[in-house]
PLY file of the C-alpha trace (Angstrom):
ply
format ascii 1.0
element vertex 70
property float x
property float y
property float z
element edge 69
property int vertex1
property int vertex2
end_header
0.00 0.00 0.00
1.47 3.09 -1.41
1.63 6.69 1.45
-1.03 8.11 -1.21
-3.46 5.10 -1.06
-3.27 5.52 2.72
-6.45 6.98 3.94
-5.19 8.49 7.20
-2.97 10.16 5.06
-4.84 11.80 3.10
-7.13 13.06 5.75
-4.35 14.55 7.53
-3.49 16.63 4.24
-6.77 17.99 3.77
-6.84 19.09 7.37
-3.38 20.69 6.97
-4.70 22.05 3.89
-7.93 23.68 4.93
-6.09 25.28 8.27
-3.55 26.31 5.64
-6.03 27.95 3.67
-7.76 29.29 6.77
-4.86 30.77 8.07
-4.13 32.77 4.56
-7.55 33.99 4.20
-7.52 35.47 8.14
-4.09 37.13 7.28
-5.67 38.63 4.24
-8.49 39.77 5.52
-6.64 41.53 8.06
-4.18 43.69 6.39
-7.47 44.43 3.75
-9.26 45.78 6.91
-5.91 47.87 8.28
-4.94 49.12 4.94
-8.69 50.05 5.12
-8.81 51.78 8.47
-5.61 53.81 7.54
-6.99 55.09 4.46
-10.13 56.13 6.95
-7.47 57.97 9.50
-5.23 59.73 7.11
-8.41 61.12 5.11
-10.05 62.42 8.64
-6.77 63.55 9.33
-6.54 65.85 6.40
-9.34 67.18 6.40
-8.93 68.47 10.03
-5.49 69.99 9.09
-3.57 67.75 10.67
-0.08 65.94 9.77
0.17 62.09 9.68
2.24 60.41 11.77
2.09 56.71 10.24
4.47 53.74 11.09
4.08 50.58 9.46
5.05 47.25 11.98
4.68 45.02 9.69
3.71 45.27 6.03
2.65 41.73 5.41
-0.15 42.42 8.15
0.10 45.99 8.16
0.18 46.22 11.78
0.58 50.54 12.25
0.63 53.19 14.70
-0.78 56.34 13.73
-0.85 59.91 15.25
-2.24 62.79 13.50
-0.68 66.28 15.04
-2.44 69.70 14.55
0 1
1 2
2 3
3 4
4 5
5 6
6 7
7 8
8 9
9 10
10 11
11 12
12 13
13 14
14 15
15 16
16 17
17 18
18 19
19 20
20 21
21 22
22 23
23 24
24 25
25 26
26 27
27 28
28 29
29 30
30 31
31 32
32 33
33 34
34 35
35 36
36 37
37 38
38 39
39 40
40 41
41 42
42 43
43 44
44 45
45 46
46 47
47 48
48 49
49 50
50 51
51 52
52 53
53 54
54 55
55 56
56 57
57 58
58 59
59 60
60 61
61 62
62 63
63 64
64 65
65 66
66 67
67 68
68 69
């Protein structure tokens, strides 16, 4: 019996799989939503008259901090 005929096997790669795929869609989703929220802050920011103050963590995740100064 051959590792790909195995059915425990397989079973184990579609779980590793699906928590894979899990895991990418989470981490996509989140640095859609922060690259979203920044937009919202720097445009608010503006408009006020204020200066950005933006420092990106992390850009796969796009984990900031942001200050806006008047």
């Amino acid at each position: 019996m051959t590792v790909f005929k195995n059915k425990h096997f397989i079973g184990v790669l579609l779980i590793l799989a699906m928590a894979l795929f899990g895991v990418a869609f989470l981490t996509i989703a989140y640095s859609y939503f922060n690259t979203s929220e920044i937009s919202l802050l720097t445009t608010g920011c503006y408009e006020v008259g204020g200066e950005v103050i933006l420092e990106i963590h992390n850009n796969f995740t796009s984990a900031y901090s942001f200050e806006c100064k008047r």
